[in-house]
C-alpha positions as a printed NumPy array, in Angstrom:
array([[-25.426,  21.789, -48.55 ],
       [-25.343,  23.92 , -51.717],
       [-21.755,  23.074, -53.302],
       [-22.195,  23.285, -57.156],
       [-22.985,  26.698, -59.011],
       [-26.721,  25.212, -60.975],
       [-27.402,  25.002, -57.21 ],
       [-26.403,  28.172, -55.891],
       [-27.993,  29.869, -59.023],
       [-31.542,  28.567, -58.141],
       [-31.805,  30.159, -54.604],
       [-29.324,  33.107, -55.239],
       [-29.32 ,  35.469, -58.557],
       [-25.262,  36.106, -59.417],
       [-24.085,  38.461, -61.654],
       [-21.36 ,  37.768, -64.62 ],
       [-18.452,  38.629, -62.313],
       [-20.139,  36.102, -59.782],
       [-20.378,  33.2  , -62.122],
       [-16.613,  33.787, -63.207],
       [-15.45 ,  34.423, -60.093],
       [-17.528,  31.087, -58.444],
       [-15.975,  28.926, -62.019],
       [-12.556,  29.926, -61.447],
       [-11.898,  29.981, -58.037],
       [-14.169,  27.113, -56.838],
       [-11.353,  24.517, -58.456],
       [ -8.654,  25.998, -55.589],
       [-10.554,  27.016, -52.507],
       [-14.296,  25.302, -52.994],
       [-17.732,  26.352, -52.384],
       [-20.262,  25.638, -49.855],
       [-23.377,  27.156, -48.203],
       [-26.274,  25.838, -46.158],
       [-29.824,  27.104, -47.974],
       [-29.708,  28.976, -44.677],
       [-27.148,  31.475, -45.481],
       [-27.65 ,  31.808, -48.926],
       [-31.169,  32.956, -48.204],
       [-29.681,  35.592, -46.085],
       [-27.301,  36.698, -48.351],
       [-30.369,  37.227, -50.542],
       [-30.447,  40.169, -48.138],
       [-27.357,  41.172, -47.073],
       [-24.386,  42.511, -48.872],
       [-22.297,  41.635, -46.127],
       [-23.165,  38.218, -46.095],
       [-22.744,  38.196, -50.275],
       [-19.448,  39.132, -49.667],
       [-18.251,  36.351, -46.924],
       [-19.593,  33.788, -48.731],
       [-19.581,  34.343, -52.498],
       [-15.855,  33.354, -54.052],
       [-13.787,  36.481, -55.088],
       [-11.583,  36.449, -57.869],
       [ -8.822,  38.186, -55.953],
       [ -8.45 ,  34.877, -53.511],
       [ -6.282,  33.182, -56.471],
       [ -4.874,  37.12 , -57.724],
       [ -1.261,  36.154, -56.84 ],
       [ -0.291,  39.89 , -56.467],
       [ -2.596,  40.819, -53.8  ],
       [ -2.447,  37.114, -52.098],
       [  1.825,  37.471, -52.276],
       [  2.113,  38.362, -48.437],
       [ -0.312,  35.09 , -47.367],
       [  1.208,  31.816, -46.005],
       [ -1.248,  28.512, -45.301],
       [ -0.547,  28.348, -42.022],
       [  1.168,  31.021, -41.005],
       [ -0.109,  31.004, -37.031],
       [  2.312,  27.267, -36.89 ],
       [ -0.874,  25.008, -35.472],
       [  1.049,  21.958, -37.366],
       [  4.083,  22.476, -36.205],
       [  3.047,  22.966, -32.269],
       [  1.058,  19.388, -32.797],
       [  2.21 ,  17.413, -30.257],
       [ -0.346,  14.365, -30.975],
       [ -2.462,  14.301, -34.507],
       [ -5.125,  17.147, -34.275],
       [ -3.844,  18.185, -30.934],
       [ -1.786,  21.719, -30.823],
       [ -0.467,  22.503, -27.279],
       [  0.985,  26.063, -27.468],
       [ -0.657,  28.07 , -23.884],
       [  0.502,  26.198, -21.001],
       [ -2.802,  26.111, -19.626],
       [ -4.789,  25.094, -23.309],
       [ -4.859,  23.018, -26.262],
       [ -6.909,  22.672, -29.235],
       [ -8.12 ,  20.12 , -30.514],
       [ -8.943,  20.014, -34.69 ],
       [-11.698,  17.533, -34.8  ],
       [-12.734,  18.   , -38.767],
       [-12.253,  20.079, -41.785],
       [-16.193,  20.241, -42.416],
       [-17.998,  23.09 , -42.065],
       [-21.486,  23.965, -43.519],
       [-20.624,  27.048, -45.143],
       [-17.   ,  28.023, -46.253],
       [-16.442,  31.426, -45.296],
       [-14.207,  32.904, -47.846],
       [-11.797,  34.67 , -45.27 ],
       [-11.123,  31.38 , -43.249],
       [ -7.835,  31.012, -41.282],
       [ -7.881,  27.101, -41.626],
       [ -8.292,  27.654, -45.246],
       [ -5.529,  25.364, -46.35 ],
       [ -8.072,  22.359, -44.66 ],
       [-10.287,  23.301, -47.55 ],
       [ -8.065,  21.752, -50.269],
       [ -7.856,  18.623, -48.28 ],
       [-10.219,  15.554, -48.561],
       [-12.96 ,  16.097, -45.691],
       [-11.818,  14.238, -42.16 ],
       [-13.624,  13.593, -38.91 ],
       [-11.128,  12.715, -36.156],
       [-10.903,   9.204, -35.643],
       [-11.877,   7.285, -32.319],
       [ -8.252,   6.406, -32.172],
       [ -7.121,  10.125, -32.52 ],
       [ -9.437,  11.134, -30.022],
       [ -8.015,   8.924, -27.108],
       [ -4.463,   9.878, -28.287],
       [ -5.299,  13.309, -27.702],
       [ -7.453,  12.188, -24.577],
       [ -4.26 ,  10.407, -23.016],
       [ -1.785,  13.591, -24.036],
       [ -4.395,  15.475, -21.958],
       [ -4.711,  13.288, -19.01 ],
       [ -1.125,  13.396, -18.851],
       [ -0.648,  17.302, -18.744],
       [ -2.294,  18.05 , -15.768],
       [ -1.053,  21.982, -16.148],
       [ -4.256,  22.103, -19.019],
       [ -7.324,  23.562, -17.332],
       [ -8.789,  24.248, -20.928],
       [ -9.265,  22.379, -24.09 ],
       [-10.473,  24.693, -27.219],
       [-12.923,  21.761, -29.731],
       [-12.686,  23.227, -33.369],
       [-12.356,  22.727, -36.952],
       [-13.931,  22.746, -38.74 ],
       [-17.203,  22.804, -37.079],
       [-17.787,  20.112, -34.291],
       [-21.382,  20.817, -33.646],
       [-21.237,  19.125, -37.193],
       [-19.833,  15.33 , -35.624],
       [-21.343,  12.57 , -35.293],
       [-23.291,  12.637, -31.939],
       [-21.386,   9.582, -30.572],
       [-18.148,  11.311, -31.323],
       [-18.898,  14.707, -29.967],
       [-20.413,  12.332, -27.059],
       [-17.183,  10.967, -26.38 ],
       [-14.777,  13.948, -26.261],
       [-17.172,  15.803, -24.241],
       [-17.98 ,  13.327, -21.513],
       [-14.689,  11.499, -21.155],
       [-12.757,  15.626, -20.662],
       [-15.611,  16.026, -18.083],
       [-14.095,  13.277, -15.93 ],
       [-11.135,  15.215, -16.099],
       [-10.542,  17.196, -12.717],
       [ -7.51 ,  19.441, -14.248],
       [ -9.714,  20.01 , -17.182],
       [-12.296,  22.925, -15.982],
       [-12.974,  24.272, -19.263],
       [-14.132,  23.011, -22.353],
       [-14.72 ,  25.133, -25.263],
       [-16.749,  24.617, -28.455],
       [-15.884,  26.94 , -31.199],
       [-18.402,  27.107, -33.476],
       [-19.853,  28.771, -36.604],
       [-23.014,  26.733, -36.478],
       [-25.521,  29.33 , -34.506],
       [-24.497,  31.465, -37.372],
       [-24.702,  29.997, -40.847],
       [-27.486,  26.822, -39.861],
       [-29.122,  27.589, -36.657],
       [-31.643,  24.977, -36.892],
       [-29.054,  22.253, -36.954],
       [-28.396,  23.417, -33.42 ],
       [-31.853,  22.662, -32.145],
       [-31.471,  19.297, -31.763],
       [-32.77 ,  17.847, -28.522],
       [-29.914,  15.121, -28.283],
       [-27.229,  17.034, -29.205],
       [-28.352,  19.924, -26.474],
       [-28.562,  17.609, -23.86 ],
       [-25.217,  16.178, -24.424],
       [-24.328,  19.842, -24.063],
       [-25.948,  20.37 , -20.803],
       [-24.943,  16.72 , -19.287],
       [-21.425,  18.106, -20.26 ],
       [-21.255,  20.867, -18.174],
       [-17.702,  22.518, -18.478],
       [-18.641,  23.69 , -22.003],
       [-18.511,  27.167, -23.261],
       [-19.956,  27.819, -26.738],
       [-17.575,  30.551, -29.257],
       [-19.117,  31.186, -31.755],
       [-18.998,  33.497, -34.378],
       [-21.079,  36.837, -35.794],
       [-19.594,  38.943, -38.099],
       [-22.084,  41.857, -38.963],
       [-25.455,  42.819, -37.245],
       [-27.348,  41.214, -40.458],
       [-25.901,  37.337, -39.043],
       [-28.521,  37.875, -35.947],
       [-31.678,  36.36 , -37.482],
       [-34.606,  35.315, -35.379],
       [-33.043,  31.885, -35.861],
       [-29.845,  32.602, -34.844],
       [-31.406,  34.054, -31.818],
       [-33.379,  31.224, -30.912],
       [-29.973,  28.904, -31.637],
       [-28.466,  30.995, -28.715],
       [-31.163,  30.679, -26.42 ],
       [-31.174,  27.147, -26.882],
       [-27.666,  27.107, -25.69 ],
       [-27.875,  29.661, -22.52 ],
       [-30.987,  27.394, -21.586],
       [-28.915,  23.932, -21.129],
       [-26.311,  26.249, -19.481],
       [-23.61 ,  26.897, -22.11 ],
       [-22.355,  30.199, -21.945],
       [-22.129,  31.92 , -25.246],
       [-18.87 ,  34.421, -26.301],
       [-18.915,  35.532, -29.643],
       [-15.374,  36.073, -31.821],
       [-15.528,  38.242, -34.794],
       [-12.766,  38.809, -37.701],
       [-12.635,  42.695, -38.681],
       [-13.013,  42.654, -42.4  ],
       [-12.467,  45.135, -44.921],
       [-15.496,  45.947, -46.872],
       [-17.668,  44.433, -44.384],
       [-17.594,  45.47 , -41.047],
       [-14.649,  47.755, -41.173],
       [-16.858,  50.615, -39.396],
       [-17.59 ,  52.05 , -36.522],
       [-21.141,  52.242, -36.852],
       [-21.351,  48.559, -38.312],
       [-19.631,  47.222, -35.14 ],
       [-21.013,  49.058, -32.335],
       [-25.062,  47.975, -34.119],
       [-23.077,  43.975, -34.03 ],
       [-21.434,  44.457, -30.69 ],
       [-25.198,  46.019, -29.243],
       [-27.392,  43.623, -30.673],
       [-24.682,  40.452, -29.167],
       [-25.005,  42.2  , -25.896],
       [-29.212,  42.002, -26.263],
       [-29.084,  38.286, -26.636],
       [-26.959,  37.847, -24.218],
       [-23.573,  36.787, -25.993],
       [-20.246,  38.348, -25.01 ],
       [-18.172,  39.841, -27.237],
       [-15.483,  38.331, -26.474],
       [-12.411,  38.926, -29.413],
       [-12.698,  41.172, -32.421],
       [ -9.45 ,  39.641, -34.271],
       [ -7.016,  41.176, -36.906],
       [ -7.736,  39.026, -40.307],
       [ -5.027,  36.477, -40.504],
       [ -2.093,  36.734, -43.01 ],
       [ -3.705,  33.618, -45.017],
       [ -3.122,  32.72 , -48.444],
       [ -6.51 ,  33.653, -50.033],
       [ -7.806,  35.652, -47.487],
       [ -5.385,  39.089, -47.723],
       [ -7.473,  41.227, -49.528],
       [ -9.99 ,  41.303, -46.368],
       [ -7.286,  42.676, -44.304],
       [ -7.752,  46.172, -42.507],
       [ -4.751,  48.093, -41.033],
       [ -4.063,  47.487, -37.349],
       [ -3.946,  51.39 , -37.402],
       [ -7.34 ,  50.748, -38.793],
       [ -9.003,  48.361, -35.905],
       [ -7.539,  50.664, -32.893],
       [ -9.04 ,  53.388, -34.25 ],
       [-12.358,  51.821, -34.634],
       [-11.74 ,  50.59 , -30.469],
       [-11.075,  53.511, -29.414],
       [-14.456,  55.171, -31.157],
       [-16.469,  52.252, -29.388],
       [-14.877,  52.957, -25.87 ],
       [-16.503,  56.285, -26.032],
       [-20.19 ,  54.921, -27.388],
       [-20.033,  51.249, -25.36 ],
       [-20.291,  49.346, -22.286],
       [-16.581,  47.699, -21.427],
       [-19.014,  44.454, -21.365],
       [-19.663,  45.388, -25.378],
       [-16.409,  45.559, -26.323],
       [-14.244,  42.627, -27.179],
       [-10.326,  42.332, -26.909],
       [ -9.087,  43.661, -30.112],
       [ -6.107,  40.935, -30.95 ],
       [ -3.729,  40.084, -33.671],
       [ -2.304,  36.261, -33.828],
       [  1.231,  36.425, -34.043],
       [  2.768,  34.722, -37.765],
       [  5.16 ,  32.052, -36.286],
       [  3.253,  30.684, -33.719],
       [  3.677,  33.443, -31.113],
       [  0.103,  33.378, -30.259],
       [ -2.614,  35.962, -29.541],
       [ -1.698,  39.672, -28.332],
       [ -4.625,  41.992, -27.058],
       [ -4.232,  45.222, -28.314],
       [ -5.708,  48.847, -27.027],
       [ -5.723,  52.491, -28.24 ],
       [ -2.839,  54.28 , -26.565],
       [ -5.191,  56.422, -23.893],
       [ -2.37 ,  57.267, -21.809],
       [  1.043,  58.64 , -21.301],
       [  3.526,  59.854, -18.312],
       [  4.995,  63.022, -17.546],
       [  7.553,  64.143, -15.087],
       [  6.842,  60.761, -12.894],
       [  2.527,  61.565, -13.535],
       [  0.198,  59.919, -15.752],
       [ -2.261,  61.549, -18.217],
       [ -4.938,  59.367, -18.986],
       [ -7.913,  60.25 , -21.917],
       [-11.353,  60.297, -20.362],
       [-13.943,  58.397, -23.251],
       [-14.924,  62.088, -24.557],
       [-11.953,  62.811, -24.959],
       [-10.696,  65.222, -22.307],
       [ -7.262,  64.228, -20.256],
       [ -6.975,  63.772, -16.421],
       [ -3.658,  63.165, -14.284],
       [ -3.026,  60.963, -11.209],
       [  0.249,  60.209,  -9.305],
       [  1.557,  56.915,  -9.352],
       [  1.705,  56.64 ,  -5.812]])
């Protein structure tokens, strides 16, 4: 992993405003990059931007309206690393490592801590609150990144949830197929995958530049061992804030055979603010991609409520009533009425 900035600066060229920006913000939220992803952002402006520090993550005026944690994982814990919030789901936070620390993060707090792996003693704790809620059908594995555990670990969680009858869903969420696709290509670590057989991969592309021949192959790799693969992106202000950006990402997901699954408003995080769009702003990108895409392109636009109140799908407003009729908008535009019989 690249961490310090003599190693950044020998695979990536930075400019004045880099280097100060990298020296005085690395100290509070810290740096790291696989070679991977720095070579791409070699290419990519969009990729320069997620993963280069920016000086206004510690400007105290723009970052003002940002908590830590302001979605209240911690205080829904009910066991260490275990939130239990849905009645049917938990997650389960099983490190703070990831190999490239995307600068708009919503577990950025994690960064400032030293770097944890769940312990074998956490993971039965959270195993045993699990066996004893029956009502969860679906455990969420994050981070972190846990395609980055030890295999034995991963091993563990994966196999002893798949003796779990109540327990029909596991799913991985992971930035991995993104930011170091090789490290997915591993032969154990795909057949613990397929002998695990509940699991669902998330994982996560931001812009149409993220979907590399590598990344491609990463994905295939994981449809082949039966994993299916739903892809969450963050809408991002300077980086994918467009029509035209999303509907190439949204296309080119669909052509590999990953389901865009959740297109989510940017977290009200402490050092991640100034990549925040209007809501106004996302539904009126959604409702320009209903009229260019497939519903199986488009992902549920949601915001996270602050306070813990959890995720709420959102949708243009395509429809009103009228004297007991409703008046729905066609995708190009035009209006149609039908009784509500």
């Amino acid at each position: 992993m690249i961490k310090t900035l003599s190693e950044l600066e020998e695979l990536l060229p930075l400019s004045p405003e880099e280097k100060e920006a990298f020296e005085r913000v690395s100290s509070v939220y810290p740096f790291s990059s696989s070679e991977y992803y720095i070579r791409l952002a070699r290419k990519s402006e969009a990729v320069r931007k997620m993963v280069l520090p920016s000086l206004e993550e510690i400007d105290e005026d723009v970052q003002s309206a940002g908590e830590d944690d302001p979605l209240n994982e911690e205080r829904d814990s009910k066991v260490p690393n275990l939130t239990h919030r849905y009645p049917d789901r938990v997650l389960l936070i099983t490190t703070n490592y990831c190999p490239v620390l995307c600068r708009y993060c919503m577990r950025k707090r994690n960064w400032k801590r030293p770097t944890f792996t769940i312990s074998e003693d956490e993971v039965e704790g959270a195993l045993s609150y699990i066996r004893s809620n029956p009502q969860v059908r679906d455990v969420l594995i994050s981070g972190g990144d846990p395609l980055t555990l030890p295999l034995d670990l991963l091993e563990k969680v994966l196999l002893e949830l798949k003796k779990l009858p109540h327990v029909e869903v596991v799913r991985i969420g992971t930035r991995v197929p993104v930011v170091d696709p090789e490290r997915v290509l591993r032969r154990d670590l795909l057949f613990l995958i397929e002998r695990s057989e509940k699991v669902w991969v998330n994982t996560h592309f931001n812009h149409p530049d993220e979907i590399t021949p590598e990344a491609k192959e990463a994905v295939r790799a994981l449809l082949k061992c039966g994993a299916p693969v739903n892809n969450q992106t963050v809408l991002l202000k300077g980086i994918n804030d467009s029509v035209e950006t999303l509907e190439k990402l949204f296309r080119n997901l669909q052509k590999i055979k990953v389901r865009p699954y959740y297109l989510f408003h940017c977290d009200p995080v402490k050092g991640v603010i100034h990549f925040s769009t209007s809501i106004t702003r996302g539904l009126e990108i959604l409702k320009e991609l209903f009229k260019r895409l497939s519903p199986l392109a488009i992902p549920y636009y949601a915001v996270d409520g602050p306070g813990g109140y959890g995720k709420v799908p959102l949708l243009p407003h395509r429809f009103r009533v009228e004297n007991g009729k409703y008046l729905f908008e066609s995708f190009n535009g035009k209006w149609f009425v039908m009784e509500d019989r």
